[in-house]
N, C-alpha and C positions, 0 to 999 in steps of 0.2 A: 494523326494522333492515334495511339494504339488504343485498343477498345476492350484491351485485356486485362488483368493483374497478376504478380505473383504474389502469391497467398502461402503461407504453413499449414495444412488441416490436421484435425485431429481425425483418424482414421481408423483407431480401434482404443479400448482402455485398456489400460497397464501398462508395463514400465517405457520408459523415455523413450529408450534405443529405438522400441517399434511400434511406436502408439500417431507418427506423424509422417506426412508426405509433403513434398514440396511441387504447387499445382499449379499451373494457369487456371483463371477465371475469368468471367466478363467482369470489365467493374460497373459496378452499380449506380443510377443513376438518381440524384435527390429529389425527393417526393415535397409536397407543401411542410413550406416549416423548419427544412432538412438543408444539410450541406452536406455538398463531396469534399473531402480533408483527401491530402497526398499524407497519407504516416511519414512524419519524418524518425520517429523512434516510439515506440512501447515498450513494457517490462512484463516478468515476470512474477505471478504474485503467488501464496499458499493458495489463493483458490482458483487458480490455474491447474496446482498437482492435482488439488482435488476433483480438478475436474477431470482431469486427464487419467484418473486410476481411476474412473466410476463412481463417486460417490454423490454424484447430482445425475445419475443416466437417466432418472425421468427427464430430468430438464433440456437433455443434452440428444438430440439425434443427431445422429453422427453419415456421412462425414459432415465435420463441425469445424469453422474457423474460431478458436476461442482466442482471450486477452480481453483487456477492459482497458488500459490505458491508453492516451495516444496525446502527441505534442506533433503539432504536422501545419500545414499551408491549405487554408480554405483555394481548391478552384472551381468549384460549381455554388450555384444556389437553385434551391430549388422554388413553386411560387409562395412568395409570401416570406420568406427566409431571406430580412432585408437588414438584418442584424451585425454581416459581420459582410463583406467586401472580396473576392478573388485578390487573393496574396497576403492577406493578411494572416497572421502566426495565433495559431489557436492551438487548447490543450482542455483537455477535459477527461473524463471517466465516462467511459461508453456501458449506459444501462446490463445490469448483468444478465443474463441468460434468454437474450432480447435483440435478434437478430444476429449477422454476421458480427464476429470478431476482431479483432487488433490484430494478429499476425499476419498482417496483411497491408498493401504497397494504399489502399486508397480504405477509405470507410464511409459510410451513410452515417451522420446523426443528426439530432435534431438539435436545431442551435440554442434552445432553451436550457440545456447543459453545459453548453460551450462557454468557454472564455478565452478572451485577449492572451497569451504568453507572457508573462512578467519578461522586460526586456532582457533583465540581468542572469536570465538562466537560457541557457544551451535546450535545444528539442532532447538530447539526452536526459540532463538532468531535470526536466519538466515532466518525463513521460516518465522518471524513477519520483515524482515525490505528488501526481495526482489524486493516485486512491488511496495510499499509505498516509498522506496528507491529510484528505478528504477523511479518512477513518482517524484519526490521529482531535482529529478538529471537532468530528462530532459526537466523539468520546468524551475529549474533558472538558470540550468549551459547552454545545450544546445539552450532553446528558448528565455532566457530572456535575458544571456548573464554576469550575476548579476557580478560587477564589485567589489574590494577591496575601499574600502571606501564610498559605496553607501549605502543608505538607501532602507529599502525591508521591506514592511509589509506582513507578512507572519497570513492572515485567518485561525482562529483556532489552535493553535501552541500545545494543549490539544491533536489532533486527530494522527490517524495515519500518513498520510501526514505531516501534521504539526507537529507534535515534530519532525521528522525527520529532514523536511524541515528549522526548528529554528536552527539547527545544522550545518546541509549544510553551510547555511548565514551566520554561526557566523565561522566555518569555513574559509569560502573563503572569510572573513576580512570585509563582509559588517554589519552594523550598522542594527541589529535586531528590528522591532514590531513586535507586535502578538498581538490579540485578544485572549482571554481567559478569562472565568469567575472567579469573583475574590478567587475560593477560589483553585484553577489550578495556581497562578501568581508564587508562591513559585516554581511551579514545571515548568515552562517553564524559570522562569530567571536558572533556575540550568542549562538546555540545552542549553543556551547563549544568549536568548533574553534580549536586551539591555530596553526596555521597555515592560510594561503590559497592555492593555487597558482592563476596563470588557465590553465586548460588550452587556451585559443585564443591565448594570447600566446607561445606556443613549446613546445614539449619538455618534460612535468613532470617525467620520470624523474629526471635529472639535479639536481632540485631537490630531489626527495626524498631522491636520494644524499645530499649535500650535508648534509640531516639527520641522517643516519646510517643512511636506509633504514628498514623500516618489519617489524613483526612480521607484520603480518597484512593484508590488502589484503578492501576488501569492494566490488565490483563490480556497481554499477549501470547501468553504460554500455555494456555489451558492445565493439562493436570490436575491435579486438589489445589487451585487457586481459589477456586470459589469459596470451599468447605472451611480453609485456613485465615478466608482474609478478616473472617471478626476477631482474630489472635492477633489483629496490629491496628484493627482499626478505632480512631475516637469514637464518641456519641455521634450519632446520627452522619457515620460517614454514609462515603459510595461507594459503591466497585461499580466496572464496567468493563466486560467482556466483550471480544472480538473473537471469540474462539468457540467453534462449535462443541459442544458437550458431549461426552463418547459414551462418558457414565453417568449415572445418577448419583448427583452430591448432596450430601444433608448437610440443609442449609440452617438447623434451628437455631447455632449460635449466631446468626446475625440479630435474633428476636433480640438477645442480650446489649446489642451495639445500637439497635433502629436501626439497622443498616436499609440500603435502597440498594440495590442491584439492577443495571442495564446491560441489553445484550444489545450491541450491535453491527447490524448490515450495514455497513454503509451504504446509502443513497447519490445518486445524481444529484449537481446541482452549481450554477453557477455565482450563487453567492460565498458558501464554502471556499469557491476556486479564487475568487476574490480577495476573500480574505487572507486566503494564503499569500496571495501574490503581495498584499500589501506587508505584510513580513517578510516578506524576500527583499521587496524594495529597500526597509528599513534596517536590512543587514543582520536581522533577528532569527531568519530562517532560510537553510541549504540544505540541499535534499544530499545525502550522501551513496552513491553510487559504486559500487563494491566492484563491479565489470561490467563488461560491453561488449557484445557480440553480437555477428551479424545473424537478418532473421534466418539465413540457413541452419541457423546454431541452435533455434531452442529446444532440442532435446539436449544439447549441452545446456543450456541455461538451465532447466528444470534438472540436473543430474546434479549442478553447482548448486540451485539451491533447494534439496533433499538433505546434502551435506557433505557434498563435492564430489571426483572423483577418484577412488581407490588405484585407477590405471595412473593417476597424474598424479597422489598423492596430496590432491587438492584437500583444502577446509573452504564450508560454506563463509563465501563472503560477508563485509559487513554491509549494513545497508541493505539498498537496492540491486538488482541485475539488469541490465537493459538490454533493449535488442534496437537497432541501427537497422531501420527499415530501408533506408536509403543509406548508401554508402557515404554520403558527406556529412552525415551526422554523426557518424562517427567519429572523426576528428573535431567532432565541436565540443566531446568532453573536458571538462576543463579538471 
C-alpha cells in the first residue's frame, strides 16, 4: 500500500490560476480518538477564496492544504477511535483553520465530528451540503430559533447557503422569501420558497413590506443587510449573519424593532450532521450541486465560484461546486 497522497496545496495568496500546486505527501497516520477517511469528494466554499487571497494569513501558514468538507470511507482508527468501523461511509466538516485540509486523497479527524453518510446521498452530493448544511442549521434552527408559521427571508436562496437554507424553512413549516435574480425564481420556488424577490430589479425592502415584513431575516450576502433589516422586520425579530463585516453598519434602527442579531461560524459537530441527514431520509432535504470537478481543478472551482470564467463565458453556478477526490465519485452525482 502506498504511503503517499496526492494533495492540492495552497502555495502562495492571490488569484486562482497561481496561488496552488498539485503534490505528493506522506499520508497521515490517526492519533487517539482520530480516523484516517479516504476523501471520496469535498467542495468548495467562500471561505476557501478567502482564504486563498489572504484574508485569514495569520491563520494560514502556507504551504497549506486548505477545504473543510469531506464525504469519504473510514480506513484507519486510531486508539480509542471505536466509533465508526474501516469501510464504513462517513461525512462531516473538518474543524477550520486546524490541521491539514480537504484537498486531499486521505484526511485525519477526530471522529467526534464524524457521522454515518445518509444512504440516499452520493460522496458528491454529501461533501456539497456538510458545512453549507451545518451553517444553514445553526443559523435558523439553533440561533434564530425560526418557528412553524413564521415568516423568514432567506438572502440569496440561489447560493450555497441559501438553497439549502430555502429548504430548511420550508421544512420546519415557516413561510419562505428569498432574493434571487429573476431568472434563478423557477429554481428556488422548486426548493419551497413561498415568494421570489429579484433583488437586481429594484429595492426588495419594500416588497417584503408589502408582505407584511418578515420574523427573522438570514443573511448570506453581507452588504447593508445588517443596517436595512429593521425596515422589514416584526417586533422582537432576528437577523443572522454568515457574512463577515467589511464595514461598520449603524445598527440603531434595530433599537426600534428589539431586534436580536447573530453572527455565525459555523462549528463542528456531529449532531448538526444528524439532523440533516434525518431530512435527507424524509425527502425534505437535497443538497443542490451546480458542478463537479476533479481535485486537479480547483483553481477552476474557485474561478467558477468567484463568478465563473470570462475565457468560457461561464456564470457562477447554483448551489454547491464539488471536487471528485477520487475518480468514482464522480459519476455518483446524481
Amino acid at each position: 500500500m502506498s504511503t503517499s497522497m496526492r494533495v492540492v496545496e495552497l502555495v502562495r495568496f492571490g488569484d486562482a490560476d497561481t496561488a496552488f500546486a498539485t503534490r505528493e505527501l506522506p499520508r497521515p497516520s490517526p492519533g487517539p480518538g482520530q480516523l484516517l477517511v479516504r476523501v471520496e469528494a469535498t467542495s468548495v466554499n467562500p471561505l476557501d477564496l478567502q482564504t486563498r487571497r489572504g484574508d485569514y494569513r495569520d491563520e494560514v501558514a502556507l504551504p497549506a492544504v486548505i477545504g473543510n468538507d469531506v464525504s469519504g470511507v473510514v480506513v484507519g482508527n486510531g486508539p480509542g477511535a471505536d466509533d465508526f468501523r474501516p469501510g464504513d461511509e462517513v461525512w462531516y466538516l473538518a474543524p477550520v483553520f486546524t490541521g491539514q485540509g480537504t484537498y486531499a486523497e486521505f484526511h485525519v479527524v477526530d471522529q467526534a465530528v464524524v457521522a454515518r453518510k445518509p444512504a440516499g446521498l452520493s460522496h458528491v452530493e454529501a461533501a456539497g451540503l456538510a458545512l453549507v448544511g451545518m451553517t444553514a442549521w445553526e443559523g435558523l434552527v439553533e440561533r434564530a430559533g425560526l418557528r412553524v408559521g413564521e415568516r423568514v427571508l432567506v438572502h440569496g436562496g440561489a447560493g450555497g447557503v441559501g438553497s439549502v437554507a430555502v429548504q430548511l424553512a420550508s421544512a420546519l413549516g415557516a413561510e419562505v422569501v428569498t432574493t434571487a435574480r429573476a431568472r434563478d425564481h423557477e429554481f428556488v420556488t422548486g426548493l419551497g420558497a413561498d415568494h421570489a424577490i429579484d433583488f437586481s430589479a429594484g429595492d426588495y425592502a419594500p416588497q417584503v413590506r408589502a408582505l407584511g415584513g418578515v420574523d427573522v431575516v438570514l443573511d448570506t450576502v453581507g452588504g447593508d443587510t445588517l443596517a436595512r433589516s429593521p425596515e422589514i422586520l416584526a417586533d422582537r425579530g432576528r437577523v443572522v449573519s454568515i457574512v463577515d463585516i467589511a464595514d461598520p453598519q449603524n445598527l440603531l434602527a434595530a433599537w426600534g424593532v428589539n431586534a436580536t442579531y447573530h453572527f455565525v461560524f459555523v462549528s463542528p459537530g456531529r449532531a448538526k450532521l444528524d439532523a440533516l441527514g434525518r431530512l435527507v431520509d424524509q425527502g425534505k432535504l437535497r443538497p443542490v450541486i451546480g458542478e463537479v470537478l476533479p481535485l486537479a481543478d480547483v483553481a477552476q472551482a474557485h474561478t467558477l465560484l468567484e463568478g465563473g470564467s470570462a475565457g468560457e463565458g461561464r456564470r457562477r453556478p447554483r448551489g454547491k461546486i464539488a471536487i471528485a477526490v477520487q475518480p468514482s465519485a464522480r459519476s455518483q452525482n446524481r
